[in-house]
C-alpha positions as CSV (number, residue, x, y, z in Angstrom):
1,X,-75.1,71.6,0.8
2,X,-78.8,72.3,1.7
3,X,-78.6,76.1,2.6
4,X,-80.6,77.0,5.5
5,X,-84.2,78.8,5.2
6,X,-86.3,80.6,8.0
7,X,-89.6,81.2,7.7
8,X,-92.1,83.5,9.5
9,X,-95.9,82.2,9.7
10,X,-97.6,85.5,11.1
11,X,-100.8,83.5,11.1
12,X,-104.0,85.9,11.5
13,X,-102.5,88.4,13.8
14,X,-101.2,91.4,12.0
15,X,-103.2,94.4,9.7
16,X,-102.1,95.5,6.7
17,X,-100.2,98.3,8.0
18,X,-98.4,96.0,11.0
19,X,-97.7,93.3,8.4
20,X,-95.9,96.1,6.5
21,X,-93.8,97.5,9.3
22,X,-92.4,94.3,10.5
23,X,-91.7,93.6,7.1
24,X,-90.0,96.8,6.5
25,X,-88.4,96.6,10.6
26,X,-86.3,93.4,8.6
27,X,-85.4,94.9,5.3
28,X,-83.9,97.8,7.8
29,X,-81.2,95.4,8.9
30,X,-78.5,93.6,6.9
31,X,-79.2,90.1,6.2
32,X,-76.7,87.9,4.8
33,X,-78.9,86.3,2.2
34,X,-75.9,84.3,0.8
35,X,-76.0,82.3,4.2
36,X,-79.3,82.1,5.0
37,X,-82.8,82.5,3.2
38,X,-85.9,83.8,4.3
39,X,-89.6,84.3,4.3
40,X,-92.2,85.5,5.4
41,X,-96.3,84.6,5.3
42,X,-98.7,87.4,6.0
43,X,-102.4,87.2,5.9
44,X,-104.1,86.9,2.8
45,X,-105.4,90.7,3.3
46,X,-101.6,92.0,3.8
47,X,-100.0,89.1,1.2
48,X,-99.8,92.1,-1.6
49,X,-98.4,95.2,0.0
50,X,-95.9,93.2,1.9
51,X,-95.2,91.2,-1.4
52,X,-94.4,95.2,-3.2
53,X,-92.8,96.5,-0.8
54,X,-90.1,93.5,-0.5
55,X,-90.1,94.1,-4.5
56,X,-89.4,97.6,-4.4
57,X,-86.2,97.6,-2.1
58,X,-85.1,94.4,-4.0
59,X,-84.7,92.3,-1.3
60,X,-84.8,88.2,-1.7
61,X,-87.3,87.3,0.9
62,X,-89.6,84.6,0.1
63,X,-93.4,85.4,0.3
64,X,-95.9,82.4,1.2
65,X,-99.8,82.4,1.1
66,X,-100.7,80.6,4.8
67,X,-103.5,78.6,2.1
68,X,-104.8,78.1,-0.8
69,X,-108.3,76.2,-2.3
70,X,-107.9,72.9,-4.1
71,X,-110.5,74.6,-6.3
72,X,-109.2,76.4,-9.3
73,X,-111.7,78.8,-10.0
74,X,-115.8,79.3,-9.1
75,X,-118.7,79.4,-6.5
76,X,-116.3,79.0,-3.2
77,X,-117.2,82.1,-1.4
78,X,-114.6,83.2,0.7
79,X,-111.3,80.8,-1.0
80,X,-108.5,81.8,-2.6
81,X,-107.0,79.8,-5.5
82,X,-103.7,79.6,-6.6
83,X,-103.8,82.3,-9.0
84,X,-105.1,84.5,-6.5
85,X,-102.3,84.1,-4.8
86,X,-99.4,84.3,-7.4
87,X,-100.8,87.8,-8.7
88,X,-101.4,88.8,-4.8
89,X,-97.4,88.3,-5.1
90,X,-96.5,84.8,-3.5
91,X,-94.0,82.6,-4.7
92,X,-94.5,79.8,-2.2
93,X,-97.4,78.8,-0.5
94,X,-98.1,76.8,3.3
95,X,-99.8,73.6,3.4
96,X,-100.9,70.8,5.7
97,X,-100.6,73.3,9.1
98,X,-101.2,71.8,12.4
99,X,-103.9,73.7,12.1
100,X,-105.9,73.3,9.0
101,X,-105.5,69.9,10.1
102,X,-106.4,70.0,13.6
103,X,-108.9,73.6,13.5
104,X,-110.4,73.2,10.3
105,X,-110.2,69.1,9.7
106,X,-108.2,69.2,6.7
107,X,-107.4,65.4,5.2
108,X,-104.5,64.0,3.8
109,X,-106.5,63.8,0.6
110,X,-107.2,67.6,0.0
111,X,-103.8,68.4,1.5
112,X,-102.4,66.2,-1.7
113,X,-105.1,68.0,-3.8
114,X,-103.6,71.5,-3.0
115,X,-99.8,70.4,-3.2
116,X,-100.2,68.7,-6.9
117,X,-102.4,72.0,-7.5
118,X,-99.3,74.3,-6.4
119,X,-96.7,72.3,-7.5
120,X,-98.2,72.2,-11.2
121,X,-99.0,76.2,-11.3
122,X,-95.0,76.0,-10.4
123,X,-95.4,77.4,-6.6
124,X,-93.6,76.6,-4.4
125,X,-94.9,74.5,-1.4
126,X,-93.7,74.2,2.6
127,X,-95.5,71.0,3.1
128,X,-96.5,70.8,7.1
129,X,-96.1,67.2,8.9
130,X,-96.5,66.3,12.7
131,X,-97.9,64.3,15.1
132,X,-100.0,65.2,18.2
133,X,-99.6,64.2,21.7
134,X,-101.7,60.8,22.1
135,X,-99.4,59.9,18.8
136,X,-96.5,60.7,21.0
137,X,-97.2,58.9,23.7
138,X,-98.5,56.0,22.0
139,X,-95.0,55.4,20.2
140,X,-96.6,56.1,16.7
141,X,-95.4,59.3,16.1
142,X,-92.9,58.3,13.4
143,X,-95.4,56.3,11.6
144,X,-98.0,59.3,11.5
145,X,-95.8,62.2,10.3
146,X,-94.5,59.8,7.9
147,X,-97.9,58.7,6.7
148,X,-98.5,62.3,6.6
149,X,-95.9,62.6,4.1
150,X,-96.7,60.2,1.7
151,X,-99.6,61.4,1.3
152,X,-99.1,64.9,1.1
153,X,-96.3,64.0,-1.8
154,X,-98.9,61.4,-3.5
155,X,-98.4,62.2,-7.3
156,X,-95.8,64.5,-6.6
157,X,-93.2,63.7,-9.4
158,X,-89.3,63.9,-9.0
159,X,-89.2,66.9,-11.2
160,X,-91.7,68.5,-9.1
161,X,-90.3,67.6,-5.6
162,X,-87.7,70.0,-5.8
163,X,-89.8,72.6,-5.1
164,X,-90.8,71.1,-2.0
165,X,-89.9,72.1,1.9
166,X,-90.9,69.8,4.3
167,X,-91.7,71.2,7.7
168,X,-92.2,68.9,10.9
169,X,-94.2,70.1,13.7
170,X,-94.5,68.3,17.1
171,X,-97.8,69.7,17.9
172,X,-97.5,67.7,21.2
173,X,-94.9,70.2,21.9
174,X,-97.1,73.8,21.0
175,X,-98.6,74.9,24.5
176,X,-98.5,71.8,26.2
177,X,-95.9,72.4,29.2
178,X,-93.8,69.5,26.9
179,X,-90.7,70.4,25.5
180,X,-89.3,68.9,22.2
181,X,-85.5,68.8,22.5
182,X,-82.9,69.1,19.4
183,X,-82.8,65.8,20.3
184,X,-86.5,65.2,19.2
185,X,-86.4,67.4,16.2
186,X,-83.0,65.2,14.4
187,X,-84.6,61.7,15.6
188,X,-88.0,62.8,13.1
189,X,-86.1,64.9,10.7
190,X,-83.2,62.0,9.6
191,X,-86.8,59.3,9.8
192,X,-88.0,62.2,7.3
193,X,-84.9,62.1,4.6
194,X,-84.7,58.3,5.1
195,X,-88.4,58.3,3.7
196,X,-87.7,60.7,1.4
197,X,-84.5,58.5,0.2
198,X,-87.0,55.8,-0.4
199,X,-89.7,58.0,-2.5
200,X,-87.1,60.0,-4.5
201,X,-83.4,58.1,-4.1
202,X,-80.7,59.6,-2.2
203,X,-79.7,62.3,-4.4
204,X,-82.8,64.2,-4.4
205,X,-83.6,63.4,-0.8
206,X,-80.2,65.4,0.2
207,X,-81.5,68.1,-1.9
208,X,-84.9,68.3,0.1
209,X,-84.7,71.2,3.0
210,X,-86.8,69.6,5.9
211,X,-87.6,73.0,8.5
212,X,-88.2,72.5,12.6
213,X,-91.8,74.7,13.0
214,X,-92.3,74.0,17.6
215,X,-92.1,76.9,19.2
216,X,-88.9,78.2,17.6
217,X,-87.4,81.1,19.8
218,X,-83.9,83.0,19.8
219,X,-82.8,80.8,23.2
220,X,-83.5,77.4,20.9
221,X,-82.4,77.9,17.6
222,X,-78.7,77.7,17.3
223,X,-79.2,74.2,19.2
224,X,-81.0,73.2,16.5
225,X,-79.4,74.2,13.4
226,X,-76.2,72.3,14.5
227,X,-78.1,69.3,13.9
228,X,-77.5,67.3,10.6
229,X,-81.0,67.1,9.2
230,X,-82.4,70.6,10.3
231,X,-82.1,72.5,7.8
232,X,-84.4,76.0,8.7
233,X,-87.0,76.7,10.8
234,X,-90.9,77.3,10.4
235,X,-91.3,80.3,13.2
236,X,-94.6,81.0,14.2
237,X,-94.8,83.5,17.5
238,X,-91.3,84.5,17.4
239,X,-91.3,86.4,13.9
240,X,-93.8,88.5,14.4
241,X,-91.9,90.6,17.3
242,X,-89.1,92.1,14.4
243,X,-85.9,91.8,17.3
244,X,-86.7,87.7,18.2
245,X,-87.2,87.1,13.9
246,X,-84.0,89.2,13.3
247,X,-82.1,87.0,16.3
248,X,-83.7,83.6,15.0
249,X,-82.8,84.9,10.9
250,X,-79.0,85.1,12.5
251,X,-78.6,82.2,14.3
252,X,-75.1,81.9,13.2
253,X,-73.8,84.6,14.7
């Protein structure tokens, strides 16, 4: 039994101060860890302080870097490399985004670059996979995100994979007036484990927590955790109001 995980991306919209509130707005409420896990990924600036004071009350939430460097160490002004990140206090780290692939042109290539890089300084990686709206429409969006996916996991033993969460995001479906249904999110998610099944073998591929990350909101969330193959969400907007997050963190209810 995959148990379920909900992530917050805050993305670059909080100080160091609002990263800490919201963070300290959830550990304010009970949250039945045993049922659900979460996360959260501040901005590199806040990744610390939020990463203490989730330490201090000895809570279980996740912390994720939103990036790292594929470079280990030297003359990359303004990176961050995995070690960087560890110390800051992460134990996971966010690669492949729509949008260091989209905004910043990130390949499949340095993608795989930064997940065998994680992976092998034993953090844990939400790997990001999606198609966008042309690859929708043109009826290839299976073959992309899967393509994606390979990729991404290129290298990636099955003693490593474990620490892997896939994430799909329909980016055809993030501020386009298009709406991608529960419906949407099983069809790509069970293509997703069937490739997995076929990289790793079934037992592994069952093991594998595969998130939904499009526009994730309290209204749309139960809908989608009743499906088989949805096993969290990747929430962008939504967690960094602390009501919505709290709602989407207890789905359940």
């Amino acid at each position: 039994m995959r148990k379920p995980l909900i992530y917050g991306n805050w993305k670059m919209n909080l100080d160091v101060k609002q990263s800490d509130d919201l963070v300290r707005s959830l550990l304010a409420v009970k949250l039945e860890h045993n049922v659900v896990e979460v996360g959260v990924a501040p901005d590199f600036c806040s990744l610390s302080t939020v990463a203490k004071t989730i330490r201090d009350m000895g809570a279980p939430i996740s912390v994720a870097a939103q990036n790292i460097s594929q470079h280990e160490k030297g003359a990359f002004t303004g990176e961050v490399n995995v070690d960087m990140a560890m110390t800051a206090g992460a134990d996971t780290v966010i690669l492949g985004h729509s949008e260091r692939r989209t905004v910043f042109g990130e390949s499949d290539e340095l993608i795989n670059e930064k997940v065998r890089l994680a992976l092998r300084c034993r953090l844990n990686v939400i790997l990001c996979v999606g198609e966008i709206l042309g690859e929708r429409e043109a009826g290839v969006h299976t073959e992309k995100v899967l393509y994606q996916l390979g990729m991404g996991l290129k290298g990636v033993t099955t003693d490593r994979v474990g620490n892997v969460v896939v994430a799909y995001e329909p980016v055809w479906a993030i501020g386009t007036g298009k709406t991608a249904t529960p419906a949407d999110a099983e069809e790509m998610h069970a293509a997703i484990r069937k490739f997995l099944s076929r990289l790793y073998g079934p037992v592994v591929a069952n093991k594998i927590r595969i998130l939904y990350g499009g526009s994730v909101k309290p209204d749309n969330i139960g809908a989608l955790m009743l499906r088989e193959n949805v096993d969290g969400a990747l929430v962008g907007g939504a967690s960094l109001n602390a009501d919505d997050f709290i709602k989407i963190i207890n789905y359940y209810k």
